[in-house]
LOTOR-723365 format. One record per residue (C-alpha): x, y, z. Coordinates in steps of 0.5 Angstrom, whole numbers, padded with zeros to 4 digits, always signed. Example, Ala and Ser with C-alpha at 12.3 -4.5 7.8 and 13.67 -1.06 7.14 Angstrom:
residues 2
+0025-0009+0016 +0027-0002+0014 
This chain:
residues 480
+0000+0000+0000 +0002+0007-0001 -0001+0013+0002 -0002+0020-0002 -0002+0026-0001 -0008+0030-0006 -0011+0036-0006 -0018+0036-0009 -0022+0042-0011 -0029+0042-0014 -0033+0048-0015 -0040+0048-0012 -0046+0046-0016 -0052+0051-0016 -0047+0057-0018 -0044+0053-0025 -0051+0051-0026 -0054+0058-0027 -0048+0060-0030 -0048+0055-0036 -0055+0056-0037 -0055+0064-0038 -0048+0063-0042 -0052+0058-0047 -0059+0061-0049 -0062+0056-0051 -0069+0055-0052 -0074+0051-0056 -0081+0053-0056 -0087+0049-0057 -0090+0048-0064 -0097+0051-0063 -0099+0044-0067 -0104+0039-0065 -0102+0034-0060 -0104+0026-0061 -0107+0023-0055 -0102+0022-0049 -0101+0013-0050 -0103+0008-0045 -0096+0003-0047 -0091+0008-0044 -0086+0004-0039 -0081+0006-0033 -0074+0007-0036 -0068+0006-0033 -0060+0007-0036 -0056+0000-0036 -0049+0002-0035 -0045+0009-0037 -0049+0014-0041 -0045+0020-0043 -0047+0027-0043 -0041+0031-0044 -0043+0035-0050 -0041+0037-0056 -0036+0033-0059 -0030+0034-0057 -0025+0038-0063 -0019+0033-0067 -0017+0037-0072 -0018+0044-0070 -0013+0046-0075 -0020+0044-0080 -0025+0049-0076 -0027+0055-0079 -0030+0060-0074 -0038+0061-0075 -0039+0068-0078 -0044+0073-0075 -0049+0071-0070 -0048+0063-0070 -0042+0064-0066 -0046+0068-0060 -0042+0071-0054 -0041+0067-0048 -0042+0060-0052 -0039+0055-0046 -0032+0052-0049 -0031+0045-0045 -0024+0047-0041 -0026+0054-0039 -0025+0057-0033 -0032+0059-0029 -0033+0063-0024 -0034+0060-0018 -0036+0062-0011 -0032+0059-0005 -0030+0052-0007 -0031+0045-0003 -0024+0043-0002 -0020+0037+0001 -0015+0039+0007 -0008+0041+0004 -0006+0035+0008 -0010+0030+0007 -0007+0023+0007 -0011+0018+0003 -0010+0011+0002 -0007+0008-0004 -0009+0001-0007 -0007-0003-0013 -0010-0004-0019 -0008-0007-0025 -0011-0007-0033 -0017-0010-0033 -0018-0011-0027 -0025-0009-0022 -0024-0006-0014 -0031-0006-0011 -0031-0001-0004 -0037+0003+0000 -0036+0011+0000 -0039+0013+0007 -0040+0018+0012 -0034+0017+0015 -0030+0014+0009 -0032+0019+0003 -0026+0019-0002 -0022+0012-0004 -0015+0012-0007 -0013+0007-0013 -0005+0006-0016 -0003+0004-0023 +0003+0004-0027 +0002+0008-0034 +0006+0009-0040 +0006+0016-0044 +0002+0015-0050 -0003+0008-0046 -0010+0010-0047 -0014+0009-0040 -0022+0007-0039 -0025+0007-0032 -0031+0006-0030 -0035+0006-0024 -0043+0001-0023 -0047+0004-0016 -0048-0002-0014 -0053-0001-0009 -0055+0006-0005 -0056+0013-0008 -0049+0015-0009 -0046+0021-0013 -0040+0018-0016 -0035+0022-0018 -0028+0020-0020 -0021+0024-0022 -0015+0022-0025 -0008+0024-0022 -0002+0024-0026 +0005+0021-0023 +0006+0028-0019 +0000+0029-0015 -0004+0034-0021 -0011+0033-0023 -0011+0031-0030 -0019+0030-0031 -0027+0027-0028 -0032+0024-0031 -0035+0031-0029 -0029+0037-0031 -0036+0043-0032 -0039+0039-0025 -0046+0039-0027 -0047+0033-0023 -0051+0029-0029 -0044+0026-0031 -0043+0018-0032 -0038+0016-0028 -0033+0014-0033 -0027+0016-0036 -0026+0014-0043 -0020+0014-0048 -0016+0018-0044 -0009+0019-0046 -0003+0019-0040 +0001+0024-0042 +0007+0021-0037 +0010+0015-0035 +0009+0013-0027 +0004+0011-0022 -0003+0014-0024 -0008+0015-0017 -0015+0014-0019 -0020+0017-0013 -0027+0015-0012 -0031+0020-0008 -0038+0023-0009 -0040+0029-0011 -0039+0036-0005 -0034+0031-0002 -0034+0032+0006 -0041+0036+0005 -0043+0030+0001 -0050+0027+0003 -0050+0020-0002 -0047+0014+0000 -0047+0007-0003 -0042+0001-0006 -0039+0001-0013 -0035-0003-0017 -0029+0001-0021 -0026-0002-0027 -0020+0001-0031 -0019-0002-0038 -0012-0001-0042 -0017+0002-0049 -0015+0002-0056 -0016+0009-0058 -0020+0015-0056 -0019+0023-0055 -0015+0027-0049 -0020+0031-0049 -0026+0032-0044 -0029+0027-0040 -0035+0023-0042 -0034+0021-0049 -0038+0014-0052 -0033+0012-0056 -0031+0004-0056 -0038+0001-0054 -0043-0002-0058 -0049+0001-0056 -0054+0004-0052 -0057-0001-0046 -0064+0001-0043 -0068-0003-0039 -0075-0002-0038 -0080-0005-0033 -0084-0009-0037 -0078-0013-0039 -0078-0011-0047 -0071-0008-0047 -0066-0004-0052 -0060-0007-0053 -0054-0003-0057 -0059+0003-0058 -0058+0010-0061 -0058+0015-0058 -0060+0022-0060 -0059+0028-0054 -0063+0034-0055 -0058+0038-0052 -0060+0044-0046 -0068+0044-0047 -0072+0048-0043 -0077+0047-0039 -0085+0047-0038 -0086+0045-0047 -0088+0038-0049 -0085+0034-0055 -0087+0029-0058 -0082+0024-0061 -0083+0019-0066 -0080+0012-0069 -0081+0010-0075 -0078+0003-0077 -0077+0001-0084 -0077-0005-0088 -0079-0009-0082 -0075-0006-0077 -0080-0006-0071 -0076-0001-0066 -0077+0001-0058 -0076+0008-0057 -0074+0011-0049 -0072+0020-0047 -0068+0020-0041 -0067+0026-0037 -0060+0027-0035 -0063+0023-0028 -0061+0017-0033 -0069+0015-0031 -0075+0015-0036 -0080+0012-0041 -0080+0007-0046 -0086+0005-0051 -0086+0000-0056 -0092-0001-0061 -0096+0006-0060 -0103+0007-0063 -0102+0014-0065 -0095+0013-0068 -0098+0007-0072 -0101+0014-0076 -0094+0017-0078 -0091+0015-0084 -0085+0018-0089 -0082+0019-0096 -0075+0022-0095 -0070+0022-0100 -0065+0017-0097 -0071+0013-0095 -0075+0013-0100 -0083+0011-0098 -0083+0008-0091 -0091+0006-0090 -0094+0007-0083 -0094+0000-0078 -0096-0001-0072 -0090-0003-0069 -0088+0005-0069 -0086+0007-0063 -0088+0015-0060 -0087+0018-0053 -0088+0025-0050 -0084+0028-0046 -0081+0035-0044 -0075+0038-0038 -0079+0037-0031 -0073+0037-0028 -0071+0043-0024 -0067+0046-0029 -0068+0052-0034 -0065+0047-0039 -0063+0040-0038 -0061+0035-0043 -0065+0030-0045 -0063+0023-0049 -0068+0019-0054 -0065+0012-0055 -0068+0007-0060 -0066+0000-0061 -0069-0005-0064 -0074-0011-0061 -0071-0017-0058 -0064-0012-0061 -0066-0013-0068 -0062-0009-0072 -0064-0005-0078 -0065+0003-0081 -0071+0008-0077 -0073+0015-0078 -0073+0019-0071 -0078+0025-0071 -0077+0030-0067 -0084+0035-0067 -0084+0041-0062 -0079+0045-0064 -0078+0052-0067 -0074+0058-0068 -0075+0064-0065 -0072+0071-0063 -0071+0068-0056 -0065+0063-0059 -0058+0065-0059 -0054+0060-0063 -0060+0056-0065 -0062+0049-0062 -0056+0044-0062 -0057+0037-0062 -0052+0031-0061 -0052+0024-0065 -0047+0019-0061 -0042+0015-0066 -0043+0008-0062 -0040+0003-0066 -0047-0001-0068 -0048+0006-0072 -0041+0006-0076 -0041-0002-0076 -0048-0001-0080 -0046+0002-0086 -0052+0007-0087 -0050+0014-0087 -0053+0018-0082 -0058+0024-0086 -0062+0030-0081 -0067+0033-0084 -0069+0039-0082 -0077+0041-0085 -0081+0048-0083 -0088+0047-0081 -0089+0055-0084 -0088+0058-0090 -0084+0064-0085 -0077+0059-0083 -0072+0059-0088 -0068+0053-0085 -0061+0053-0084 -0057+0047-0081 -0051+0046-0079 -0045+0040-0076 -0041+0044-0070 -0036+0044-0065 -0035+0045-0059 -0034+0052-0060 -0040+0053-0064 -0035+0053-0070 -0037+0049-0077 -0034+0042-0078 -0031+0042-0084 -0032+0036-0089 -0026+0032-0093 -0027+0037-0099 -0025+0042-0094 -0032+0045-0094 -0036+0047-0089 -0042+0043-0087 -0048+0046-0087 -0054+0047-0091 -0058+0053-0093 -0062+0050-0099 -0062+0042-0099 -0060+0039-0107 -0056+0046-0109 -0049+0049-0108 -0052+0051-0102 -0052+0046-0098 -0046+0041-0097 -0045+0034-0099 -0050+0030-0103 -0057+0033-0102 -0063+0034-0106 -0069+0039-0105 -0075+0035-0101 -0080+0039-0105 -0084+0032-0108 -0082+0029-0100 -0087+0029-0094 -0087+0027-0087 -0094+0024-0085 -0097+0026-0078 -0104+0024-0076 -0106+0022-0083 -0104+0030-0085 -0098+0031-0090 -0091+0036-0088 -0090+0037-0095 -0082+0038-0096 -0080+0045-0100 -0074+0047-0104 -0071+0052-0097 -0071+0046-0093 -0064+0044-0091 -0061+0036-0091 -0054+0034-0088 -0051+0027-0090 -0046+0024-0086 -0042+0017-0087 -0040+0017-0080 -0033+0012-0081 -0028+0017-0082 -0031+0021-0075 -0031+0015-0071 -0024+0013-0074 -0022+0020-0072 -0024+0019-0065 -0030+0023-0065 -0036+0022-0060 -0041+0025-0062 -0043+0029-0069 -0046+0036-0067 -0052+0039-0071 -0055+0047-0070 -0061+0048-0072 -0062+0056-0074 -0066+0059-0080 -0061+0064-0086 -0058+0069-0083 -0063+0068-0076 -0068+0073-0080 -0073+0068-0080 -0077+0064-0075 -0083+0058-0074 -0083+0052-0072 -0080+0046-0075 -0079+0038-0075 -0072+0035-0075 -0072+0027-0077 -0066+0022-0077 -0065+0017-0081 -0060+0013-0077 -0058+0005-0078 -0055+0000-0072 -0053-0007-0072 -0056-0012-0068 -0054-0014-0061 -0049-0019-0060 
C-alpha cells in the first residue's frame, strides 16, 4: 500500500448550474400544432451502464474548423475547459493522506463510500502514450460518483465531470496518459465531505484502443445503448440521439418509424438516467415518410412514440431518446422530433447531438438530418458543429452546412425535398426547396475518434423563425 497526499477541488453546484444556463441560450419552443392522445403503453425506463453527457464532441482537428461567421457563434457560448467562475470551492484539506490501492489493467475493485470513509484511492502504472477507460457501477445506495485522474505528480489530469454538473456518468473513457509513472484514481462522491450519498461501487480500469484526451464522458469503444424498461422489453445496443439544454415547461413528441420491418422500441432519459419507454404506439401507427434517403416508408404498428419535456428543476437540461430494435434487431429507423421552432428567444440555435457508437459506424448506413419547417415563414439552416459553435469541415475542405438542400447551398449529397413528405395524424408535412438536409458517412468521424456529431439547428442569417420538425435516419447493427 502507498499513501498520498492529494488536493482535491470541486466547484459548487448550483452557481456552475445558473451560469452554463445563461451563457448557452438555448430555447425551444413548443410548436402550437395539434398533439396526438397522451399513449397508454408507456413504461418506466432506466439507463443500464454509463450513458454519456458530455456534449459537443470534442475537437480533433482544430486546425480543419473554421469560425461560424456572425451571430452563429454567440458571445458566452461555453467551451469545454474554460475556466467558470465559482464561488468559494469545496476543497480537501492540503494535508490529506488517502489510502493508495493497487489496481491493474482489466481489473475490478469493489468498495463503499460513507460518512465517514468519503473518498478511496487507487494506483496503477501507466506508460506515456497508453490509452486509459475507468468506470464505476453503483451497486447499490444513491451514491453521486464522481472520480478523477491524477498524474504521477499528484496533479488532477481529469473527471468524469470537468463542468460539475452532477448529471455525468461516472466514467472516464479513451483518455491519454501524458507521462510515464504511477497514476492514482479517487473515487468519492460529489461535495466530498459535505456530501450526503452513499452507497457501494465497482471501479474498472481498461487499457483502451483509441480515443481522445479531451473532455470526460466520451462514448467511444461500446457497442450501444442498453435501457432497461419494467416491462422486461428492453433496448440492446440503442442510438442515442440527445437534445442538448432543453428548456423546461414545453412538451414534444418523438416518433420512431421503422423501416423494411425493423420493429423499434424508443426511450427519453432525463440526465437522471431514468424515463419512459414505448413499444407499438397506436398514435405513431398513423405516421408515415417518404424521405430521399428512405424513399417510402409506410406506416406500421410496431412504431414506437413517447411525449416528453424538461420536468426536472433545471431551465435547460439535456434529454436523450435512445432507439434499439426488438429482441436487438438491427436495421435502419427515421426518428421524428415534432415541437421545435426557431424563435427571437434562440442564441446560436437548437443543438442536437448523435453518439458515434460502433453499432451506428458498423451498420454501413450513413447518418441523414433532416430539418422541415412547418410554415412557410422559417428559411432553415442546418449545420454540423463543434464544441465552440465553429462549422465542421468535411473532407472536401467545405464547411457542413446546409442552407437549400439539392443546390451548392448545401454540403454533400443532398437533394430538395420538395416532392417529399412526412405524414403525421393522416396530415402530410410537404418538404419545400428552402428545407435543409446533411448526410454524413460517420466512419471517418468515428476512425478520428469523434464521439458525438454535433448539428445546430437556426434559419438563413437567423432572419426568420417558426416551427420545425427534425427527422434522423439512422441504422444500427444487432445486439451480440
Amino acid at each position: 500500500m502507498k499513501r498520498k497526499s492529494v488536493q482535491w477541488s470541486m466547484p459548487v453546484l448550483a452557481v456552475l448550474a445558473i451560469i452554463a444556463v445563461a451563457s448557452m441560450g438555448f430555447a425551444a419552443v413548443a410548436s402550437g400544432a395539434e398533439q396526438p392522445a397522451q399513449p397508454d403503453d408507456r413504461w418506466i425506463a432506466q439507463m443500464d451502464g454509463e450513458m454519456p453527457f458530455q456534449l459537443p464532441t470534442p475537437v480533433l482537428n482544430p486546425e480543419k474548423m473554421t469560425p461560424t461567421p456572425g451571430a452563429a457563434s454567440p458571445p458566452g457560448a461555453p467551451t469545454p475547459g474554460a475556466a467558470l467562475p465559482t464561488s468559494a470551492p469545496v476543497e480537501e484539506p492540503d494535508d490529506s493522506i488517502i489510502t493508495c490501492s493497487p489496481i491493474a489493467y482489466g481489473e475490478t475493485v469493489a468498495g463503499v463510500i460513507t460518512n465517514t470513509e468519503y473518498g478511496l484511492g487507487y494506483c496503477f502504472n501507466g506508460t506515456a502514450g497508453e490509452i486509459v477507460d475507468i468506470s464505476v457501477v453503483v451497486t447499490s445506495g444513491n451514491l453521486g460518483a464522481y472520480v478523477g485522474l491524477f498524474d504521477p505528480n499528484d496533479e488532477l489530469l481529469i473527471t468524469n465531470d470537468p463542468d460539475f454538473t452532477e448529471a455525468a456518468p461516472p466514467f472516464i473513457s479513451g483518455y491519454s496518459l501524458p507521462d510515464t509513472g504511477e497514476y492514482f484514481i479517487y473515487m468519492t462522491r460529489y461535495s466530498l465531505e459535505e456530501g450526503t450519498s452513499t452507497g457501494s461501487f465497482a471501479l474498472t480500469l481498461n487499457l483502451g484502443t483509441g480515443g481522445t484526451s479531451g473532455p470526460a464522458g466520451t462514448f467511444v469503444g461500446t457497442d450501444g445503448v442498453d435501457v432497461t424498461c419494467d416491462t422486461g422489453t428492453n433496448i440492446t445496443d440503442g442510438a442515442e440521439i440527445v437534445v442538448v439544454q432543453m428548456r423546461t415547461g414545453f412538451s414534444y413528441t418523438a416518433t420512431v418509424l421503422g423501416i423494411n420491418g425493423f420493429d423499434p422500441v424508443l426511450a427519453a432519459l432525463g440526465e437522471d438516467r431514468t424515463g419512459l419507454c414505448n413499444d407499438d404506439s397506436a398514435d405513431a401507427a398513423t405516421y408515415s415518410a417518404n424521405l430521399p434517403t428512405t424513399g417510402i416508408v409506410p406506416a406500421a404498428g410496431t412504431n414506437s412514440q413517447l411525449f416528453f419535456s424538461n420536468s426536472s428543476r433545471n431551465a435547460f437540461a439535456d434529454i436523450s431518446l435512445v432507439v434499439g430494435g426488438f429482441n436487438g434487431m438491427g436495421g435502419e429507423f427515421l426518428l421524428i422530433l415534432e415541437g421545435m421552432a426557431v424563435t427571437s428567444a434562440d442564441n446560436a440555435g437548437d443543438p442536437f447531438s448523435v453518439l458515434l457508437t460502433p453499432n451506428i459506424v458498423s451498420s454501413g448506413v450513413p447518418v441523414t438530418v433532416y430539418m422541415i419547417a412547418e410554415t412557410n415563414s422559417l428559411d432553415p439552416l442546418m449545420s454540423a458543429i463543434d464544441a465552440d459553435y465553429n462549422y465542421l469541415v468535411g473532407d472536401d475542405g467545405q464547411n457542413i452546412i446546409c442552407d437549400d438542400a439539392g443546390t451548392n447551398l448545401c454540403w454533400g449529397s443532398s437533394s430538395s425535398l420538395s416532392g417529399y413528405s412526412v405524414t403525421r395524424r393522416g396530415r402530410a408535412l410537404p418538404g419545400g426547396p428552402a428545407d435543409s438536409m446533411i448526410n454524413i458517412d460517420m466512419s471517418s468521424a468515428y476512425d478520428l475518434g469523434f464521439s458525438a456529431v454535433n448539428y445546430l439547428m437556426s434559419s438563413y442569417q437567423q432572419r426568420t423563425g417558426g416551427d420545425y420538425i427534425v427527422v434522423f435516419h439512422i441504422g444500427i447493427t444487432g445486439a451480440q
